[in-house]
N, C-alpha and C positions, 0 to 999 in steps of 0.2 A: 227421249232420254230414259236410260233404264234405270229402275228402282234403285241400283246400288251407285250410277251415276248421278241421280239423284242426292241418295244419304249422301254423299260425298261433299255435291256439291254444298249440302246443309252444314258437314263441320267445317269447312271451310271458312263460311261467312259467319259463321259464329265464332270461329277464332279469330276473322278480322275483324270483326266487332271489338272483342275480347282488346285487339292491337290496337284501335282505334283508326281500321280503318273503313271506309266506306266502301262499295259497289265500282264506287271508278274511278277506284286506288288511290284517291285523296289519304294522308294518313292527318289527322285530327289532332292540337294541342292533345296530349294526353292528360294533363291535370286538370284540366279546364275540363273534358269531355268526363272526366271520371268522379269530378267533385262535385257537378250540379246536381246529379240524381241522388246526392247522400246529404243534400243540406239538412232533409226533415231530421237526422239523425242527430245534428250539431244542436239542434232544438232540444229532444227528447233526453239525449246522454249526458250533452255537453262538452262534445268531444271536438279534439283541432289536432288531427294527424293526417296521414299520406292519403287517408278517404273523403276527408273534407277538408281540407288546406289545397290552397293554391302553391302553397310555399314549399320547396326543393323536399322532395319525398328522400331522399339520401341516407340523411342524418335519421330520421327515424325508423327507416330498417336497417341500418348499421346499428344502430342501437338493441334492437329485436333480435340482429340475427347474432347478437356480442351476448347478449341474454340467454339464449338457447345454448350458444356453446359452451356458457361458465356451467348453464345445469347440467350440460354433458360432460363438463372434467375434462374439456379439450380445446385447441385449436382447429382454424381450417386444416392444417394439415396434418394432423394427429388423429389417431382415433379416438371414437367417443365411450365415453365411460358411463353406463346408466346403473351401477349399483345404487347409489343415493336415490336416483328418481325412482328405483324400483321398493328401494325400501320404503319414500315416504309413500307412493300408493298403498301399498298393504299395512302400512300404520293408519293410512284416512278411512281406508275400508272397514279396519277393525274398530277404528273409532266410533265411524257410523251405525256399525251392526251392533257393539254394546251399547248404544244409545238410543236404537230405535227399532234394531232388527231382531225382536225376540223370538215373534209368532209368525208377522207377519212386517213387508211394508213399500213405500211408492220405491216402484225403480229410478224412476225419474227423479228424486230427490236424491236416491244415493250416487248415480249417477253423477247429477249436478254440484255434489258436493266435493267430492272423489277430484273430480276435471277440476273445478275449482279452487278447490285446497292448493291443488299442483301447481296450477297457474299461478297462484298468488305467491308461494314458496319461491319459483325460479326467479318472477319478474318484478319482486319488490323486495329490497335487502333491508327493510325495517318489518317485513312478515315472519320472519325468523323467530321474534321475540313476542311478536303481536298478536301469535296466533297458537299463543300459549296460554293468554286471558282465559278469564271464565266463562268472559261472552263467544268467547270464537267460534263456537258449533253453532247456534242459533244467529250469529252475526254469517257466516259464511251459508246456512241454510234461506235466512231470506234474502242475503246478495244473491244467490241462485236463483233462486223463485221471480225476483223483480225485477231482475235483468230479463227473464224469458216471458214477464208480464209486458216491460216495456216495448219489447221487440215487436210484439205479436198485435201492441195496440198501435204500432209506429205504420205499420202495415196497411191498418184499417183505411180502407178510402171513403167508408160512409159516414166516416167518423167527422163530424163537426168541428172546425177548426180550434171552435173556444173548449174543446171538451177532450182535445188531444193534450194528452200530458207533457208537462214542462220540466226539466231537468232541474231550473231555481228550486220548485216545489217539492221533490224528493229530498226531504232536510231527512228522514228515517234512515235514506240508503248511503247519504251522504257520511252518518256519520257509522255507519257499519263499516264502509268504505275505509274510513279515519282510523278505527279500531283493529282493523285486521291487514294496517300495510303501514303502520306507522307506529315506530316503539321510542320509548323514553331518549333523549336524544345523550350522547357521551358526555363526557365533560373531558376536556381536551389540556395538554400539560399546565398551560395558562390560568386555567377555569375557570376559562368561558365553555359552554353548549356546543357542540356541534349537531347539526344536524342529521337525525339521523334518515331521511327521508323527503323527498321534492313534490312528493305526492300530495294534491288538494284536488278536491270534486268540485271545488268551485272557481277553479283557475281550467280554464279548456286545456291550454298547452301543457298543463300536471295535472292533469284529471287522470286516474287509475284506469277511469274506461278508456280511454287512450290503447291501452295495451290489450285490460281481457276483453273487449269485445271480438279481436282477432281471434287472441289467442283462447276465449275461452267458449264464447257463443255457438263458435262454428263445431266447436270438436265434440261436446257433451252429446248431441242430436246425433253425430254418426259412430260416439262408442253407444248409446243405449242403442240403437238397432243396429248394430253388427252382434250384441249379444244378444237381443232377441234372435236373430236369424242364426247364429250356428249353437244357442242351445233350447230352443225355446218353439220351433217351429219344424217340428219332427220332421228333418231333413233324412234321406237315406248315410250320410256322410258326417251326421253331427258327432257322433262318438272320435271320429279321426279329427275331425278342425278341434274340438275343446283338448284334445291330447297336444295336437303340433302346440295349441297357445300355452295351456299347461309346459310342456317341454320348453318354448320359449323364454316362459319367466322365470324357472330354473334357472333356464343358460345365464340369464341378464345377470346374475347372482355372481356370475365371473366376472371381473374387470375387462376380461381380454376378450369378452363372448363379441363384443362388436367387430374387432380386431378379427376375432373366425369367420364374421357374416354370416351370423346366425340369423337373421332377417331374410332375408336372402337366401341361406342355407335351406334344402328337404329335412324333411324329419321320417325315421321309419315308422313313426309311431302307426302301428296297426297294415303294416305294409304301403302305407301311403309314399307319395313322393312331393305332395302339397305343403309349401313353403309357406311361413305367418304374410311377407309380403304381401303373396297373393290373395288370403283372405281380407286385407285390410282393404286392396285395387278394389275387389271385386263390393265391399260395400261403398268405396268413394265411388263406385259405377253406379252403382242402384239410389247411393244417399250424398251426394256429392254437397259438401260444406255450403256453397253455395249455386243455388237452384237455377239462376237466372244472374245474369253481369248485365247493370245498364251504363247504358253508355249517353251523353249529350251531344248530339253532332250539328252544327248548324240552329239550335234552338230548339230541335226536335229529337227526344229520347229514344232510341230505341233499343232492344234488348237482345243479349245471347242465350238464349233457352240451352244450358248443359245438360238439363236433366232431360229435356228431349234425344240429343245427340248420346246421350251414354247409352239408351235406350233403340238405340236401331240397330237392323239386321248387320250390318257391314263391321260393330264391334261385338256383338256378340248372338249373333244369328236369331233361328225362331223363338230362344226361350230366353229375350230379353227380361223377362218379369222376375225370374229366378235367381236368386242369390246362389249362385253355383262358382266359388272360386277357382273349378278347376278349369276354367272355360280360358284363365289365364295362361296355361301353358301353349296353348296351342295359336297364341296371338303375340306375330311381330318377335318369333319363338327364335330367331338369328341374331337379332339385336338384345334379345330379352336374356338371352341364357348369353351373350358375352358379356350383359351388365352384373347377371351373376356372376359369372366365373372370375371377370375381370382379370382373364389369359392365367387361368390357376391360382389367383396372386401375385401376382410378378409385377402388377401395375398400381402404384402406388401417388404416384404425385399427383397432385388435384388437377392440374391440365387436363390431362391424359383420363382420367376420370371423370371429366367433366365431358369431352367428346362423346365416352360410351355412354352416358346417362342423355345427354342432348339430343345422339342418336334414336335409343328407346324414346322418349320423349315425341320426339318429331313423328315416328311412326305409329305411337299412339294415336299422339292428334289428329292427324290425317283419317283414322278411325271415328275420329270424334271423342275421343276420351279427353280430358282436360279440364279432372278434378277441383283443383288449385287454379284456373282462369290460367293466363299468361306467366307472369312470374309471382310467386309466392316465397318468403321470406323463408317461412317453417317448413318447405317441401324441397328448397333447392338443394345443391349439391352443396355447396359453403357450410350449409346446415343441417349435415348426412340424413336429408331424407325427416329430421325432426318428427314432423307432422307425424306423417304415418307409424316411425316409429313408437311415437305417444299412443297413440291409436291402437296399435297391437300391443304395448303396455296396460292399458287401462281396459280392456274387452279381456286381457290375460289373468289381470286381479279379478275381475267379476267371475268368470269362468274357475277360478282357481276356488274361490271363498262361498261362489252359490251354485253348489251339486246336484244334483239330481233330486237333491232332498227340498228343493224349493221349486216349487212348481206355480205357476200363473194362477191370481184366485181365481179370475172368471175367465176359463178357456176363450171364450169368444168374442175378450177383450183385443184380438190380433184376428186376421184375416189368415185363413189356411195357407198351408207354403204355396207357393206358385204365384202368389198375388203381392204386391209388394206393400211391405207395411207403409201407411200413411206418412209422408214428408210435412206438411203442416207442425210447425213450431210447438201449438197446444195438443196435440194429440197424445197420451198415451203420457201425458202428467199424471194421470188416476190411475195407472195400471199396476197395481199389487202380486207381490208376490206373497205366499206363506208356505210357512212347511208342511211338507205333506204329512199325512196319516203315517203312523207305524204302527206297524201289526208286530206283538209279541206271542 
């Protein structure tokens, strides 16, 4: 078998993995096979959704994916509207930089707070009011922190079972939780209360982490190192990707910029023809949300290594290790440039959109790409792409707000380009940035 017969045959069984199916085509309950490897989680969070319930996954991504569309100002078959999301990122970013970013400070907390704030804005309609408080900045800076605590100790296998943390025992996070998703409740023509909010950390099936672990865990870890990699790690091409993101969040400023396919759309900035899309692909290749999909088949676990498979010759040849978005053009370039064009515009109904994305899709996979696992809520077509487009939202407000003028305090806190920064959960919590020198 040859090398590339080989890689082949690897994303294959990692997508039926992924499918739940086995070696000799058995296909596997899927809830059953997807919910044992995540019980430690129902322990740790306290959570009861479509990753640890046995019960009809349906009703909770219909809900997720009714959530994403209300923050987009759309329907499935409208276009999506990101002015509001754009605005509140550059209002959390500025929040955090007058509050902490004078000299210096961790990226990883602005980061974490940035993704956070957002998440909690779209997916809880008592955050609105609640995250106006005076606790809200230190209430939202250690829900960040102890969410990335818990994950990281959830993980530990040396870790002693009486000495793994219990979701009862987080009464701290519980009530930050309380404080930044739940506001004073109405009072209705009657007057009586209504409620403003279903949300409780101590109830599994309303528990908050229900939603942000999806929506909130996975994403923060691939915007901080998509902007360490295009501003941070002297690429030859970094001045062009920080303009196309720059240019990007401009566009978003239009209501209609979606409705252009500015995602999607080239930009000239510096002669280039690299689209934000492809810098987002090109970090779910290298940083893919989630590293490994287990699966329980028969009693016995076994797993889909993606970050293996993103990383072979067959998707992106000898210089796997490099964040090189432009390696996108030239992959599955028939199917890729008609999901762009989408025949000029002319193709609008979501059927017919949903073919040309399926397509790409499928031809990815077969590469081994399959950022998002199988189906993902925030990545589908229902959900114009959600995920990613968050993703080049939130690497566009970093990029836009820390210039040139803010530089890494200890250069050698990253690995030179070519090497890939560290995927590990804890890594690069302590990495600082401050402003540089200015010579008068």
């Amino acid at each position: 078998m040859s090398e590339r017969e080989e890689q082949l045959k690897n994303a294959k069984e990692c997508a039926n993995t992924i499918r739940f199916k086995t070696e000799d085509g058995k296909v596997h309950p899927n809830q059953l096979a997807r919910v044992m490897p995540n019980q430690k989680l129902k322990d740790i969070f306290g959570i009861e959704n479509a990753f640890t319930s046995l019960s009809n996954k349906r009703p909770f991504v219909a809900k997720a994916e009714n959530l994403m569309l209300e923050a987009m100002n759309c329907q499935k078959d409208t276009p999506d509207d990101w002015t509001n999301l754009r605005h509140g990122a550059l209002t959390y970013f500025d929040e955090y930089m007058n509050s902490n970013g004078v000299h210096s400070f961790k990226l990883a907390e602005l980061t974490q707070y940035l993704t956070l704030k957002i998440s909690l804005r779209y997916l809880f309609d008592g955050a609105h009011e609640a995250l106006k408080s005076d606790t809200h900045f230190q209430d939202v800076i250690y829900i960040g922190k102890r969410i990335n605590e818990l994950w990281i100790e959830s993980k530990q296998k040396d870790l002693a079972e009486r000495e793994r943390p219990l979701w009862k025992d987080e009464t701290n996070l519980h009530n930050a939780l309380r404080r930044v998703t739940f506001s004073a409740p109405n009072v209705d023509i009657g007057g009586y209360p209504n409620d403003a909010t279903t949300a409780d950390p101590l109830e599994p099936s309303n528990n908050p982490m229900n939603l942000l672990l999806p929506a909130y865990e996975t994403m923060w870890r691939v915007v901080l190192r998509c902007f360490l990699e295009v501003q941070h790690r002297a690429a030859g091409n970094k001045t062009i990707w920080t303009a196309v993101l720059r240019d990007y969040l401009r566009n978003l400023k239009n209501p209609n910029s979606i409705e252009n396919d500015v995602f999607h759309k080239p930009t000239e900035a510096n002669g280039s023809i690299i689209r934000p899309v492809e810098i987002v692909k090109e970090a779910l290749r290298l940083y893919p949300p989630t590293r490994r999909v287990h699966r329980c088949f028969n009693n016995k676990e076994v797993k889909a290594d993606i970050e293996a498979c993103h990383r072979q010759k067959i998707l992106c040849g000898d210089d796997s290790n490099v964040f090189r978005p432009e390696r996108w053009q030239g992959l599955c370039s028939n199917a890729r440039q008609a999901w762009y064009d989408k025949e000029g515009g002319t193709i609008k109904k979501l059927e017919d959109l949903k073919k040309l994305k399926t397509k790409l899709k499928t031809e990815e996979e077969e590469l081994g790409f399959m950022p998002f696992a199988y189906y993902c809520a925030a990545d589908h077509i229902n959900t114009k792409e959600f995920a990613s487009k968050m993703i080049a939202l939130l690497v566009a407000v970093l990029c836009n707000g820390l210039g040139d003028e803010w530089i890494l305090e200890d250069s050698d806190s990253i690995p030179p380009y070519g090497i890939p920064l560290s995927s590990e959960r804890g890594e690069y919590e302590e990495l600082s940035l401050k402003k540089a020198a200015t010579t008068k």
